[in-house]
PDB file of N, CA, C and O in Angstrom:
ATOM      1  N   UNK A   1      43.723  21.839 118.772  1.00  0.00           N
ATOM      2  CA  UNK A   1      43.487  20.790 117.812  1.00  0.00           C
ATOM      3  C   UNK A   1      43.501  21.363 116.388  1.00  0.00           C
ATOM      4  O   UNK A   1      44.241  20.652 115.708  1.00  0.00           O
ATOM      5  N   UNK A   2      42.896  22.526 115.552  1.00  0.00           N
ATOM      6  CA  UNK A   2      42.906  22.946 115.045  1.00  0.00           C
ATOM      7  C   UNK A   2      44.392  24.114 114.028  1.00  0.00           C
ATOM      8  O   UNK A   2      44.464  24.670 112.932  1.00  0.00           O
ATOM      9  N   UNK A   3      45.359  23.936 115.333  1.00  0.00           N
ATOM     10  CA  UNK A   3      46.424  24.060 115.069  1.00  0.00           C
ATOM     11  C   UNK A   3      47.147  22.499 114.699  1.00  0.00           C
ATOM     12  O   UNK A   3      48.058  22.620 113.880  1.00  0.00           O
ATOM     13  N   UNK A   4      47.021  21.767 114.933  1.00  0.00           N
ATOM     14  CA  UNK A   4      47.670  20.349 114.604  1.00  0.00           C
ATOM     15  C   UNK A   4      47.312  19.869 113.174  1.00  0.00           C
ATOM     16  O   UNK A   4      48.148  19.257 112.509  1.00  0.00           O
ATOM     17  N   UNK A   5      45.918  20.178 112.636  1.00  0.00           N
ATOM     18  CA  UNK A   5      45.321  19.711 111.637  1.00  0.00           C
ATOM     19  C   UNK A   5      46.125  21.307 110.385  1.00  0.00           C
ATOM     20  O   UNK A   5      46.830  21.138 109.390  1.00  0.00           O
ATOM     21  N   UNK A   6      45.823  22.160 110.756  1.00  0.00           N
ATOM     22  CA  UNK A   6      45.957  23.148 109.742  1.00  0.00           C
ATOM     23  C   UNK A   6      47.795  22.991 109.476  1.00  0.00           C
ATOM     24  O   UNK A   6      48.140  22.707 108.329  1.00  0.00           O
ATOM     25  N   UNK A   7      48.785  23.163 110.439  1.00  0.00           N
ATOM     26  CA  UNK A   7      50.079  22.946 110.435  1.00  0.00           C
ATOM     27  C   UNK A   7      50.964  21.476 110.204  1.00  0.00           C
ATOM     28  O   UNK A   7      52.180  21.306 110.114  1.00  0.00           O
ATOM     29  N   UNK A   8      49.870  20.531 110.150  1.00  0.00           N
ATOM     30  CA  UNK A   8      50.570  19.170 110.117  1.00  0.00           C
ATOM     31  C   UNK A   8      51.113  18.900 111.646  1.00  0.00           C
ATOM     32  O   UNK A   8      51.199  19.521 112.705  1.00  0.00           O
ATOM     33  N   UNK A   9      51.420  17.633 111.136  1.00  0.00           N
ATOM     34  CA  UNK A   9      51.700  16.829 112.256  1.00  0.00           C
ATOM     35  C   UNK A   9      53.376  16.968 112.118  1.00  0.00           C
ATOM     36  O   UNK A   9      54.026  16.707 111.106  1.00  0.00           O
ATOM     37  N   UNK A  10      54.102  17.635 113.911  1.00  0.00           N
ATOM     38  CA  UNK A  10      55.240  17.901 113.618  1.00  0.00           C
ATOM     39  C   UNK A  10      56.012  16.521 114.494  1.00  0.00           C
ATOM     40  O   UNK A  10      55.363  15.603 114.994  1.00  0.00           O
ATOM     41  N   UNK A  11      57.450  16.630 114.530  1.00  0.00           N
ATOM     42  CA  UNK A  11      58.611  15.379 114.777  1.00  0.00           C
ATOM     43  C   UNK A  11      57.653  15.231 116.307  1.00  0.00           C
ATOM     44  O   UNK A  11      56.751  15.993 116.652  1.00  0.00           O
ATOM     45  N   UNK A  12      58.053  14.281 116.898  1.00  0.00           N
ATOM     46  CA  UNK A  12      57.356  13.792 118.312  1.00  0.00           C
ATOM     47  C   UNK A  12      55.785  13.586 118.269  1.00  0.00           C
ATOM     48  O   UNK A  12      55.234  12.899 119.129  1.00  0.00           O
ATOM     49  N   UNK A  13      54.894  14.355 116.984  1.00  0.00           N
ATOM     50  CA  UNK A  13      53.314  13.328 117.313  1.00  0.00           C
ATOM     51  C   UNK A  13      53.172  12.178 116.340  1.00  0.00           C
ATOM     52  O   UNK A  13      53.920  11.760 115.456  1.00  0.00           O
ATOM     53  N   UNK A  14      52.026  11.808 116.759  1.00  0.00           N
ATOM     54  CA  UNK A  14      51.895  10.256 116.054  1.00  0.00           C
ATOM     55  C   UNK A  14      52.003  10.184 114.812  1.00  0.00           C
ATOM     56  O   UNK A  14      51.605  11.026 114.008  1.00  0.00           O
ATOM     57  N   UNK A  15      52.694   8.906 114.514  1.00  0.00           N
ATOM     58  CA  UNK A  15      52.390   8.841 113.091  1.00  0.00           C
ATOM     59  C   UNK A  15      51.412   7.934 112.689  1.00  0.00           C
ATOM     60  O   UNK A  15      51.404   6.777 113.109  1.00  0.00           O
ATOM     61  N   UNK A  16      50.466   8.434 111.795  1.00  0.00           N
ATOM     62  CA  UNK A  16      49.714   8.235 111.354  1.00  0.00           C
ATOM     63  C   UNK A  16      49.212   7.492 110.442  1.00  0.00           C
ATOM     64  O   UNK A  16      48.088   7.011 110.298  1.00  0.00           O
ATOM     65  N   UNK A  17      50.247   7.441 109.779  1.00  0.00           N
ATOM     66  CA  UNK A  17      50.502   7.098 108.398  1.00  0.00           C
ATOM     67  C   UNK A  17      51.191   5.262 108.802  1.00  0.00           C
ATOM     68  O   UNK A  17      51.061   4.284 108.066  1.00  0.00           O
ATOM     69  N   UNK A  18      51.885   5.299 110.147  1.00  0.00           N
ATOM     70  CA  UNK A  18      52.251   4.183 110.168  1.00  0.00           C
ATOM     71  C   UNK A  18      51.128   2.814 110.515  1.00  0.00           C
ATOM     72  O   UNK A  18      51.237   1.600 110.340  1.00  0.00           O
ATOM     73  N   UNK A  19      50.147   3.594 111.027  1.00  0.00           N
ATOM     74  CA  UNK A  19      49.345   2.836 111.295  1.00  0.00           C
ATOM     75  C   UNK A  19      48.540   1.763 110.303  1.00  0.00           C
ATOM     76  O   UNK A  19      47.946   0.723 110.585  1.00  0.00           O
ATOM     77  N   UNK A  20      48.765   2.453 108.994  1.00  0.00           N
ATOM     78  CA  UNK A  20      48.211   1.798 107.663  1.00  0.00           C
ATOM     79  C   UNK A  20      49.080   0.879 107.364  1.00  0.00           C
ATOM     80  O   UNK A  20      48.692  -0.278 107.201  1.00  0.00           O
ATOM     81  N   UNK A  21      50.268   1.178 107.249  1.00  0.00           N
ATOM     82  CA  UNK A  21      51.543   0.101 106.756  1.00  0.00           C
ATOM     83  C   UNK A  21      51.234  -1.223 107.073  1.00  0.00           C
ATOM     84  O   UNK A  21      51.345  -1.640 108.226  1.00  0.00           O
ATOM     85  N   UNK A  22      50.912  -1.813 106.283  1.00  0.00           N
ATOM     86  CA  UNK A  22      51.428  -3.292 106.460  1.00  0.00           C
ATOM     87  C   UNK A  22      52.567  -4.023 107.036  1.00  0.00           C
ATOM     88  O   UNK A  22      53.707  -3.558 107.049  1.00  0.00           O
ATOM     89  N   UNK A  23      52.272  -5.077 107.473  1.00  0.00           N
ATOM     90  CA  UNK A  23      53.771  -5.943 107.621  1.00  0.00           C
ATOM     91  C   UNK A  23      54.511  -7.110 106.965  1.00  0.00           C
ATOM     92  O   UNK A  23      55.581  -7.705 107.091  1.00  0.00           O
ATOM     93  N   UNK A  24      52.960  -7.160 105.886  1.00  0.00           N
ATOM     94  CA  UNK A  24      54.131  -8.204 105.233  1.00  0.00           C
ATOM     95  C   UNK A  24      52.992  -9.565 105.430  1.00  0.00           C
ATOM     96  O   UNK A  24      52.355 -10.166 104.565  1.00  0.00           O
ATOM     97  N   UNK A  25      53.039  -9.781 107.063  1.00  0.00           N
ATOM     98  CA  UNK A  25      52.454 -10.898 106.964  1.00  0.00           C
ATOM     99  C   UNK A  25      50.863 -11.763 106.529  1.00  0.00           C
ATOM    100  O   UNK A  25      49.681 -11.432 106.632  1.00  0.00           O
ATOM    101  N   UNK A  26      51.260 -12.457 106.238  1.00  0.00           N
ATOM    102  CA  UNK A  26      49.560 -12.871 105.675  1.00  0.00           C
ATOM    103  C   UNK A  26      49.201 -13.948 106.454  1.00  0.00           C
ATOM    104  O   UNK A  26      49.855 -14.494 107.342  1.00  0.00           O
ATOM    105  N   UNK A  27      47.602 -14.317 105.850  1.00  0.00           N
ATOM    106  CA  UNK A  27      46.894 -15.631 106.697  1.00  0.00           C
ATOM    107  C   UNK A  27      46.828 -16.579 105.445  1.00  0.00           C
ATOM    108  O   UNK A  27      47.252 -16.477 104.294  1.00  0.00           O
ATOM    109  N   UNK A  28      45.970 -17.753 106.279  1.00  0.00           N
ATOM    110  CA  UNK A  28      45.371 -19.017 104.702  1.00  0.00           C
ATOM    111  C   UNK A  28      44.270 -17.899 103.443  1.00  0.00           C
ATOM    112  O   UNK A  28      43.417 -17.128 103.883  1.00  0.00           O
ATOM    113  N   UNK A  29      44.413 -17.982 102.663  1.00  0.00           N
ATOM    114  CA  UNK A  29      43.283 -17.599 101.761  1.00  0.00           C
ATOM    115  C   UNK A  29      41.679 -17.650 102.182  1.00  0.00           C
ATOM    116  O   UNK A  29      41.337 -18.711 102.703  1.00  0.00           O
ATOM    117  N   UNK A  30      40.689 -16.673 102.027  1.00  0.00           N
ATOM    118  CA  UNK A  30      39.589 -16.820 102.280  1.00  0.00           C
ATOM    119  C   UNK A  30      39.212 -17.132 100.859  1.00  0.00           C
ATOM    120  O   UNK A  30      39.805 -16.861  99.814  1.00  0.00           O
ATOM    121  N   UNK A  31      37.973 -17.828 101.092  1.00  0.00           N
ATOM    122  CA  UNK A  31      36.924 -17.820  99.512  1.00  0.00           C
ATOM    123  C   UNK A  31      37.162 -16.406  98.463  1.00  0.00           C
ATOM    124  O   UNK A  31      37.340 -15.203  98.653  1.00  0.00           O
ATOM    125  N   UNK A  32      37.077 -17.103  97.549  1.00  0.00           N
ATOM    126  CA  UNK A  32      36.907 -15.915  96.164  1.00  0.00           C
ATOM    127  C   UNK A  32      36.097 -14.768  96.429  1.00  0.00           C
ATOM    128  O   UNK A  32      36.330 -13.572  96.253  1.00  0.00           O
ATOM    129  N   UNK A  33      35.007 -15.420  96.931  1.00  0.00           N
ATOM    130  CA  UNK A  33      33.654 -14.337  97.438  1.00  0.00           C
ATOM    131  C   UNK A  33      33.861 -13.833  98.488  1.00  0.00           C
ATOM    132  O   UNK A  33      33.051 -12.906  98.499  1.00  0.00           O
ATOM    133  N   UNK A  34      34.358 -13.806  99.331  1.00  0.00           N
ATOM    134  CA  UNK A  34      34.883 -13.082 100.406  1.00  0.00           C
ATOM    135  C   UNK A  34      35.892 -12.063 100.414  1.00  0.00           C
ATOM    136  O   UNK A  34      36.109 -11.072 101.110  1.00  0.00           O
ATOM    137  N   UNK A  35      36.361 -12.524  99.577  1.00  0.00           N
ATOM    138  CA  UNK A  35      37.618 -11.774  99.315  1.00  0.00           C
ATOM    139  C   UNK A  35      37.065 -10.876  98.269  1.00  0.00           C
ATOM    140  O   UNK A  35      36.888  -9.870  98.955  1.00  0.00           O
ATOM    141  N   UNK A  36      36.769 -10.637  97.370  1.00  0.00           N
ATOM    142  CA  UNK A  36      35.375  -9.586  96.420  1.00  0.00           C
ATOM    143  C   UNK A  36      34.545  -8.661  96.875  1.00  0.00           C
ATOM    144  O   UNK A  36      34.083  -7.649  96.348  1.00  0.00           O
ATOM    145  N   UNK A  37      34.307  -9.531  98.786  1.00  0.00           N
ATOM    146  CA  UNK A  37      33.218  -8.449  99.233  1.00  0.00           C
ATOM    147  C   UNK A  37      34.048  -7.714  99.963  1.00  0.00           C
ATOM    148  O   UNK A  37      33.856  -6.502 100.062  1.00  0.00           O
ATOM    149  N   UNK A  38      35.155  -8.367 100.618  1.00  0.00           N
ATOM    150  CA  UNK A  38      35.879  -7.371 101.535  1.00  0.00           C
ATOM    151  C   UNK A  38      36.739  -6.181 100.601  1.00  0.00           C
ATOM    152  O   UNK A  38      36.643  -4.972 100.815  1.00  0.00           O
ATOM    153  N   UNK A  39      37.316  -6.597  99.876  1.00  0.00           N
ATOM    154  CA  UNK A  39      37.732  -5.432  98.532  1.00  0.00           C
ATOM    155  C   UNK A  39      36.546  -4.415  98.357  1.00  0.00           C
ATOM    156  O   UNK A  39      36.737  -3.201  98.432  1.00  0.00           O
ATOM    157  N   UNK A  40      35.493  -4.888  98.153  1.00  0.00           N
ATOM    158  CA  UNK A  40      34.154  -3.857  97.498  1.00  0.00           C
ATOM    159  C   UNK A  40      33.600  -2.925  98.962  1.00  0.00           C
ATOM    160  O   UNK A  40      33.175  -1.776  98.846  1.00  0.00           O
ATOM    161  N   UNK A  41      33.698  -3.678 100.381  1.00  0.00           N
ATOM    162  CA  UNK A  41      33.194  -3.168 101.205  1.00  0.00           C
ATOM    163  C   UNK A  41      34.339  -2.222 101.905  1.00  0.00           C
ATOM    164  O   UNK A  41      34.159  -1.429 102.829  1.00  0.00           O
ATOM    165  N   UNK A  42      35.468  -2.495 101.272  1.00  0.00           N
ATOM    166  CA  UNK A  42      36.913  -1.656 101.514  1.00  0.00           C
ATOM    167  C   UNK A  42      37.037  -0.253 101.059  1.00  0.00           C
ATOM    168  O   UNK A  42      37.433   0.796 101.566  1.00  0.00           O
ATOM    169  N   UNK A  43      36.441  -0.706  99.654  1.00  0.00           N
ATOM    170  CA  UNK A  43      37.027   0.602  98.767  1.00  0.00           C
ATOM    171  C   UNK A  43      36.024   1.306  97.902  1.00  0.00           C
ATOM    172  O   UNK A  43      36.226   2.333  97.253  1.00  0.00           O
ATOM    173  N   UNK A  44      34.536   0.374  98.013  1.00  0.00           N
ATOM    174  CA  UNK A  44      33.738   1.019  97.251  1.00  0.00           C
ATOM    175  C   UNK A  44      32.542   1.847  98.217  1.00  0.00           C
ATOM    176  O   UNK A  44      32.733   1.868  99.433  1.00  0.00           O
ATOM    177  N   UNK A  45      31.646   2.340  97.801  1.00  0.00           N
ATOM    178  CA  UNK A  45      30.533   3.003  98.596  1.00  0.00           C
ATOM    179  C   UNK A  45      29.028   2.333  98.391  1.00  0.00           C
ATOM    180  O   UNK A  45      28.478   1.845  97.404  1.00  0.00           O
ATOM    181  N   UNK A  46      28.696   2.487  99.485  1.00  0.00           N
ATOM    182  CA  UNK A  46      27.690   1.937  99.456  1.00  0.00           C
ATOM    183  C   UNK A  46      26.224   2.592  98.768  1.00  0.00           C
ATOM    184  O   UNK A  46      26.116   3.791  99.026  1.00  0.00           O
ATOM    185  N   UNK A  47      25.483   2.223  98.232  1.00  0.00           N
ATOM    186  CA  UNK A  47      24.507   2.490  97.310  1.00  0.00           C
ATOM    187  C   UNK A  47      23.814   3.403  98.388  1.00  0.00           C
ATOM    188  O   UNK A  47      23.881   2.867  99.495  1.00  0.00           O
ATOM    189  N   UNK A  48      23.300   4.373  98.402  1.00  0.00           N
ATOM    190  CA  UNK A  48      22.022   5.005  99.030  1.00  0.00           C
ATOM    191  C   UNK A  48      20.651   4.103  99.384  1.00  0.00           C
ATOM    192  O   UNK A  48      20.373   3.964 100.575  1.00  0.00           O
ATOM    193  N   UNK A  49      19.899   3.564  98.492  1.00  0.00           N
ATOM    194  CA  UNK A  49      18.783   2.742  98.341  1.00  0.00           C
ATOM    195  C   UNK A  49      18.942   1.792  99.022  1.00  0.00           C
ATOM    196  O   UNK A  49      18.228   1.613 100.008  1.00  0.00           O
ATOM    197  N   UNK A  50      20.174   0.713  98.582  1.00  0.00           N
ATOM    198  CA  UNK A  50      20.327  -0.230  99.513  1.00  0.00           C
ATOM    199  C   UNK A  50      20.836  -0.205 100.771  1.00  0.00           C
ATOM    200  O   UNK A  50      20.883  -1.256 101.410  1.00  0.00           O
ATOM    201  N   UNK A  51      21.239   0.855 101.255  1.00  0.00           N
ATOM    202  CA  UNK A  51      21.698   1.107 102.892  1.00  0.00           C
ATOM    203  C   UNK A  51      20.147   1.815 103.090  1.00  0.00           C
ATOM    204  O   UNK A  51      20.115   1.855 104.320  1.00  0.00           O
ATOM    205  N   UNK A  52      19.135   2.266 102.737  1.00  0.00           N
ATOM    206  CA  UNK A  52      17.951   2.898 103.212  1.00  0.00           C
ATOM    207  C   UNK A  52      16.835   1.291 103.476  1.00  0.00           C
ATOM    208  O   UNK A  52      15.926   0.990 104.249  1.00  0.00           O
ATOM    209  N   UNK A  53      17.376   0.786 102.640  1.00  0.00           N
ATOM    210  CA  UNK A  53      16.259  -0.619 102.653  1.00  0.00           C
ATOM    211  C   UNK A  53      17.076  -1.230 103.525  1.00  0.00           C
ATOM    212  O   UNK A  53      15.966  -1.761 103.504  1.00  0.00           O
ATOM    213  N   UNK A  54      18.198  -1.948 104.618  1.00  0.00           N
ATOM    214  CA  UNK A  54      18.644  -2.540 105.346  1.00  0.00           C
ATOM    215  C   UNK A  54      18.560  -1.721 106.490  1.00  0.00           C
ATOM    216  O   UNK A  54      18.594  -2.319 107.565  1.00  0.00           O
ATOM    217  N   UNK A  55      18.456  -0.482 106.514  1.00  0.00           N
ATOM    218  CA  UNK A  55      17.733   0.383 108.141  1.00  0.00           C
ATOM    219  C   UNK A  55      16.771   0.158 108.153  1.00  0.00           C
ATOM    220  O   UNK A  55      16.418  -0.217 109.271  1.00  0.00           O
ATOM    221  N   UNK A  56      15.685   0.172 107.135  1.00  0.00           N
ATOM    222  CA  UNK A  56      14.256  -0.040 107.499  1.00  0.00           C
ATOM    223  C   UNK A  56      14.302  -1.733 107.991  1.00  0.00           C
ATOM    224  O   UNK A  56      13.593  -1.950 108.974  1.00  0.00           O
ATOM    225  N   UNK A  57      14.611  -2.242 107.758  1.00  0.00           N
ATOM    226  CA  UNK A  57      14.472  -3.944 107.766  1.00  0.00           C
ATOM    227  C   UNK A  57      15.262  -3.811 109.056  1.00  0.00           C
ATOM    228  O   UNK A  57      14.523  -3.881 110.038  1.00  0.00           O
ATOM    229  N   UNK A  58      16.330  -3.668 109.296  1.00  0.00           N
ATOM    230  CA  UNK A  58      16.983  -4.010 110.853  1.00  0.00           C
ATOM    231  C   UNK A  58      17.200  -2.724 111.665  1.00  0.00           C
ATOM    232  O   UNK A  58      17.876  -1.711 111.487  1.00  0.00           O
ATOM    233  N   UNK A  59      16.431  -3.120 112.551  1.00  0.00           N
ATOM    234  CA  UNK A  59      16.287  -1.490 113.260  1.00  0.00           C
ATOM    235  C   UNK A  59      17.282  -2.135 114.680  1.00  0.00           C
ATOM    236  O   UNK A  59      17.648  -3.283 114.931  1.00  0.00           O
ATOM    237  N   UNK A  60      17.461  -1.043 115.294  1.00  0.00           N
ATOM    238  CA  UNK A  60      19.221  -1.220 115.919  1.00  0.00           C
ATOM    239  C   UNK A  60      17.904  -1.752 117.367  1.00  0.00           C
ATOM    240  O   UNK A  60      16.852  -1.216 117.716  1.00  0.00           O
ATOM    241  N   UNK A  61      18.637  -3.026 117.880  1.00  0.00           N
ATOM    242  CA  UNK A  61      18.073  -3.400 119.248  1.00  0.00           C
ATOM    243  C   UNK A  61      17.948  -2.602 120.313  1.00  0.00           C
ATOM    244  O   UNK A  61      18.929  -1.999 120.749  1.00  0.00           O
ATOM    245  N   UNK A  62      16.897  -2.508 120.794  1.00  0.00           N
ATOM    246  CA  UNK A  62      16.721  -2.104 122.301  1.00  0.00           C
ATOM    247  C   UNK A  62      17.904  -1.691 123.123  1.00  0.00           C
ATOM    248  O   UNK A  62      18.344  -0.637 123.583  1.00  0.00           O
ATOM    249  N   UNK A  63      18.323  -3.290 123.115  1.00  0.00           N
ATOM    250  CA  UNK A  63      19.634  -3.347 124.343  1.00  0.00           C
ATOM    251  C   UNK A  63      20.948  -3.400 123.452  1.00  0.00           C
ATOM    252  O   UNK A  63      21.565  -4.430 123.723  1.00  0.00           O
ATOM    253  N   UNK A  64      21.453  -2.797 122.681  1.00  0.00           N
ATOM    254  CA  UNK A  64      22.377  -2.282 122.180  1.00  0.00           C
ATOM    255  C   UNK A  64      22.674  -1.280 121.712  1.00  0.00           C
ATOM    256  O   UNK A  64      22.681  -0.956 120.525  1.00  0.00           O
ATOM    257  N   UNK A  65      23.148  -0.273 123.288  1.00  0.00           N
ATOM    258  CA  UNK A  65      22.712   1.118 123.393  1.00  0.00           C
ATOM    259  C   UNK A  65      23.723   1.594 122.152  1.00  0.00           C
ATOM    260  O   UNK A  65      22.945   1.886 121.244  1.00  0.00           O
ATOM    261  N   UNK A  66      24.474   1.712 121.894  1.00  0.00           N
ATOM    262  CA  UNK A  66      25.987   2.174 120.672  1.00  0.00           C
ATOM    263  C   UNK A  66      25.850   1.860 119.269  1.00  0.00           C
ATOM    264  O   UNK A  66      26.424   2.507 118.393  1.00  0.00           O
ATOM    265  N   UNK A  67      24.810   0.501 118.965  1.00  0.00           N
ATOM    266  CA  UNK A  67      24.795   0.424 117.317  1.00  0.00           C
ATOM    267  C   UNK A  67      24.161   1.664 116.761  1.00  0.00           C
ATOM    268  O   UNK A  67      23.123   1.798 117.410  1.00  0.00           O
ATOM    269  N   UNK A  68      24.233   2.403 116.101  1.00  0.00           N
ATOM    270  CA  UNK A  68      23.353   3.188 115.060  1.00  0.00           C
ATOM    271  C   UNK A  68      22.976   3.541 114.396  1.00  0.00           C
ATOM    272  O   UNK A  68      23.553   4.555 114.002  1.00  0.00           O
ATOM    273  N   UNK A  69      21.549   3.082 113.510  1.00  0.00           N
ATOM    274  CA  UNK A  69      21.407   3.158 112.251  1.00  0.00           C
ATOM    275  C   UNK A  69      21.073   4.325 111.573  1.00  0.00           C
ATOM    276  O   UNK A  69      20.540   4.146 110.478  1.00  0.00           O
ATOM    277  N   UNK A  70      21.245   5.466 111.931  1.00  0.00           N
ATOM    278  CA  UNK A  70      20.856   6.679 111.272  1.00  0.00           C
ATOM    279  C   UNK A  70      22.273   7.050 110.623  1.00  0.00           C
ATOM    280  O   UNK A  70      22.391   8.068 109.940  1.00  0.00           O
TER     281      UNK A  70
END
């Protein structure tokens, strides 16, 4: 693995890069505000403080062995 990462990715493995590409196609428009948060929750980072105050407030359920808030 460590040979794949240091040498690049050669002809025959995945591409990677294609996976990002778009196609072009689109949907109906979401709200203004939706579309603001998904941009901000896309590309920006999240505050420290306010991701420390939404773990304390929602602590990951019992029976949902895979969520994790740490």
């Amino acid at each position: 693995m460590k040979e794949f990462f240091s040498e690049g990715p050669t002809e025959g493995d995945f591409d990677f890069m294609s996976f990002y590409e778009a196609d072009g196609a689109t949907g109906e428009n979401v709200s203004d505000q939706l579309a603001k948060l998904c941009q901000a929750a896309l590309t920006g980072k999240v505050k420290d403080e306010k991701l420390k105050q939404i773990k304390q407030k929602h602590l990951c359920p019992v029976n949902v062995e895979y969520v994790q808030t740490q």
